[in-house]
N, C-alpha and C positions, 0 to 999 in steps of 0.2 A: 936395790932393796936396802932397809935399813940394816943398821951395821948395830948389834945389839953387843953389850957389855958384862959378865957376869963376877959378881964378888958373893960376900958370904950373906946377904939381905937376898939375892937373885938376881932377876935379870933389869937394865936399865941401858936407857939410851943415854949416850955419854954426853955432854955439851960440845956445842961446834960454833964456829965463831960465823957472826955475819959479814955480808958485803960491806958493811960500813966500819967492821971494825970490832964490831960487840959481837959478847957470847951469851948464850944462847945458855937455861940452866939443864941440869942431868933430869932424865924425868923418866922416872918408877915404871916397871911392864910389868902387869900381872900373867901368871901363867894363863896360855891361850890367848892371847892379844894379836889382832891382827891388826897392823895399822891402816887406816883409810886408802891408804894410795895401793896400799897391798890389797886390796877386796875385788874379787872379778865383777868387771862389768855385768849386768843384767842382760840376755840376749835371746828374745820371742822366738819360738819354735821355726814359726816362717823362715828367720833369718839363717836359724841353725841348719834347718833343711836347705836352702838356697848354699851354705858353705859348703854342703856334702859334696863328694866326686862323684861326675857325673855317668864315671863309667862303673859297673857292677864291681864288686871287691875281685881282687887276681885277675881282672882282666889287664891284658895290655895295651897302651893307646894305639898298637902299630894294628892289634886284631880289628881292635873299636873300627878304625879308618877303613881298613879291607872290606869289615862286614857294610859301612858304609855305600863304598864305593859299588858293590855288589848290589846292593838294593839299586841303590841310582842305576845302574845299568840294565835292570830287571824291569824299572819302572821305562826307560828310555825304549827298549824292544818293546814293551806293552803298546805303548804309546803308537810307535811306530807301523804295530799293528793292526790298532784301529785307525788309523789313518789310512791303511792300505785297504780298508775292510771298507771305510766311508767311500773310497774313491770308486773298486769296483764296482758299487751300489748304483753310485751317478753316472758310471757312465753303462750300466745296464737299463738305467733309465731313459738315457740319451736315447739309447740305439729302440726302446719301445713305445719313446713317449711321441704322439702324434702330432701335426703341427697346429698351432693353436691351442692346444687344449693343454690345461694346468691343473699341475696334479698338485694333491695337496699334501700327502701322505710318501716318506720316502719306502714304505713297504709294499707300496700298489707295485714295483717293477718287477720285486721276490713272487709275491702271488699272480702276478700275471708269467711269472716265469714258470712259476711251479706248476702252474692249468698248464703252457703248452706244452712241458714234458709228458703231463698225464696224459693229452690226447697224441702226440705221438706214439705212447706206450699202449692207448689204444688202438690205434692206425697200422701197427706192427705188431699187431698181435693176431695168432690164428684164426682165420675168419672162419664164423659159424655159419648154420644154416640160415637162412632169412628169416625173421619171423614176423609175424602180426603185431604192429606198431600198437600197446599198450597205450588207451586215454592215461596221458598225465593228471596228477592228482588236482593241480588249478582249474584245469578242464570240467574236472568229474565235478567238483566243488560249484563250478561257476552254471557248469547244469542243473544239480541239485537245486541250488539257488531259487534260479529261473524258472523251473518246476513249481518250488514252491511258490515262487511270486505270482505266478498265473491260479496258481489253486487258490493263492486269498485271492486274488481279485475277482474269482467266481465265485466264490464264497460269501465276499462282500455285497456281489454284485444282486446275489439272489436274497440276499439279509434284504440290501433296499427293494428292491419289489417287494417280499413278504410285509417288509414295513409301511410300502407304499398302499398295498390293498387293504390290510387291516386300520389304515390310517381312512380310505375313501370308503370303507364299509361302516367306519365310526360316526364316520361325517354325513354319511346316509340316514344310518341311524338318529342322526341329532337331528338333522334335518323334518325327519317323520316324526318325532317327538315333541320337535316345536311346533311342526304345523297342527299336532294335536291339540295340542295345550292351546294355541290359538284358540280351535274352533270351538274349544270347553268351555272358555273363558266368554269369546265373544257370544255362544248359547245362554250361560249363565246372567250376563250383562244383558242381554235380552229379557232373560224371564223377570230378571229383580231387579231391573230399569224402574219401572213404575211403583214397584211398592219401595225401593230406596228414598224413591222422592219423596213420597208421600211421609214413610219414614221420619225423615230427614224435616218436613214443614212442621207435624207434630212436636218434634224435639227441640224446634225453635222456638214456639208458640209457649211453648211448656216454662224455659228457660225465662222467659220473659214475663211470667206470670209468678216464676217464682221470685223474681227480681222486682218485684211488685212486693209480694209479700214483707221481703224483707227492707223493702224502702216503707212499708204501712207499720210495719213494727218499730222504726227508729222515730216516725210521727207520734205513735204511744209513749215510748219510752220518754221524749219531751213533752209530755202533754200529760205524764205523770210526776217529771221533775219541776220543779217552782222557778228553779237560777235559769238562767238562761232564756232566749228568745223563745217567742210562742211560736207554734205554727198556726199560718193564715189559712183561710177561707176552704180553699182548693186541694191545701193538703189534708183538712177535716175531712172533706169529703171523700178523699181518696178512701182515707182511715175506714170510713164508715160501711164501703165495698168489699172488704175484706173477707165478709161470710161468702161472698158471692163467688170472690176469684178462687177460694178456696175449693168451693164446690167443683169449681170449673176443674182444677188442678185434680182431684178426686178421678174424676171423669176423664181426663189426660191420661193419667199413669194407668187407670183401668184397658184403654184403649191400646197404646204402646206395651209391644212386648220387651222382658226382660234383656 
C-alpha cells in the first residue's frame, strides 16, 4: 500500500527516488482518494458464486465426505439389486421359454408365471359340484352373427325375386302396350295411306304454282322499270297467264284442308 505523509496542508505522498537514480516530486491527496492500484478488481457474480464453499456454512469436511460415502454405498446396494432382480428374470425365462421360439418382451415369463400360479390355485382348491358348461361369450357372439347373416341373405334373397317379378310383369306390360301402339298405328296408316298421298300431290302442285306467281311478278316488275334488260318473248307470255294460274290456285287452297 501506499505510504501516505501528513503535515499541516494534509495528507501527501512523499517523493521516492527511481531506479535510475531520480526523484520522483511529493504529490497532494485529497481527503478520500483511493489510489489506482488500491481499487478492487471488478468480479461477475458467476465468478463470485464459483469462489463460494462448496459445502453448506458449519458444516465439516469430514461430515460432507461421510454423507458422501453413504450415498455411494446406497447407490452401490441399489444397483446391485437390480442386477439381481434382471438375472432372476432370465433365467425364469430360460427355464419357460420353448425351444425355437423368441420372446420379445422380458415380462412374458412374469405373466406366464403368474397364469400358472392361478391355475394351480385353481387345481387345489375345493372341488364343486359339476356343472353345465356355460356357452362362452365368442361363441354366443359368433352364433348371433351367423344368425343374423342367414336372415339377410333370406331377406335379400326374397328382395330379388319380389324385384324379379315385378321387373317380368313390367316387361309384360310393355310388351302389350307396344304391340298396341303397333297395331293403332299400322290401322291408322291404312285408313290415311291414300288421302296422305293425295294430300301430299295437291301441296306440290299448289307450291309450284305459287312459285309461278312469284316468278310472273318479278317479269312486271321489269317490264315496269326502263334500266335494265327487257324480258323476252316467253317470259311475256308466261306474264300474261297469270289471271289463269291464279284461278287455279283459288281452286287449290279451296280443295286442300287447313
Amino acid at each position: 500500500m501506499t505510504t501516505y505523509a501528513t503535515d499541516s496542508q494534509g495528507k501527501f505522498i512523499p517523493a521516492t527516488q527511481r531506479p535510475d537514480g531520480t526523484w520522483r516530486k511529493p504529490r497532494r491527496v485529497r481527503d478520500g482518494y483511493i489510489p489506482q492500484e488500491e481499487v478492487p478488481l471488478y468480479e461477475s457474480k458467476g465468478k463470485l458464486f464459483a469462489q463460494k464453499p462448496a459445502l453448506p456454512p458449519g458444516m465439516s469436511p469430514e461430515m460432507a465426505q461421510k454423507m458422501k460415502e453413504k450415498r455411494e454405498q446406497e447407490q452401490r446396494i441399489r444397483q446391485q439389486r437390480e442386477a439381481a432382480e434382471a438375472a432372476r428374470r432370465s433365467a425364469q425365462n430360460a427355464q419357460h421359454q420353448t425351444p425355437g421360439l423368441l420372446i420379445l418382451h422380458s415380462d412374458s415369463g412374469n405373466k406366464h408365471q403368474q397364469n400358472q400360479s392361478q391355475q394351480q390355485r385353481q387345481q387345489n382348491a375345493k372341488p364343486s359340484k359339476p356343472k353345465k358348461k356355460a356357452a362362452e361369450l365368442p361363441d354366443v357372439l359368433l352364433e348371433q352373427r351367423q344368425r343374423d347373416e342367414q336372415k339377410q341373405a333370406r331377406q335379400l334373397q326374397q328382395n330379388q325375386k319380389t324385384a324379379k317379378s315385378q321387373q317380368t310383369k313390367s316387361q309384360q306390360l310393355d310388351d302389350a302396350t307396344k304391340t298396341f301402339n303397333d297395331l293403332s298405328l299400322s290401322n291408322s296408316n291404312s285408313l290415311g295411306g291414300e288421302a296422305s298421298e293425295g294430300h301430299t300431290d295437291l301441296s306440290k302442285k299448289l307450291r309450284k304454282l305459287r312459285k309461278k306467281i312469284r316468278e310472273i311478278e318479278i317479269i312486271e316488275e321489269r317490264l315496269r322499270v326502263s334500266d335494265g334488260p327487257r324480258p323476252d318473248k316467253d317470259q311475256i307470255e308466261k306474264a300474261k297467264r297469270k289471271p289463269e294460274i291464279l284461278k287455279e290456285i283459288e281452286e287449290l287452297e279451296k280443295t286442300i284442308p287447313n
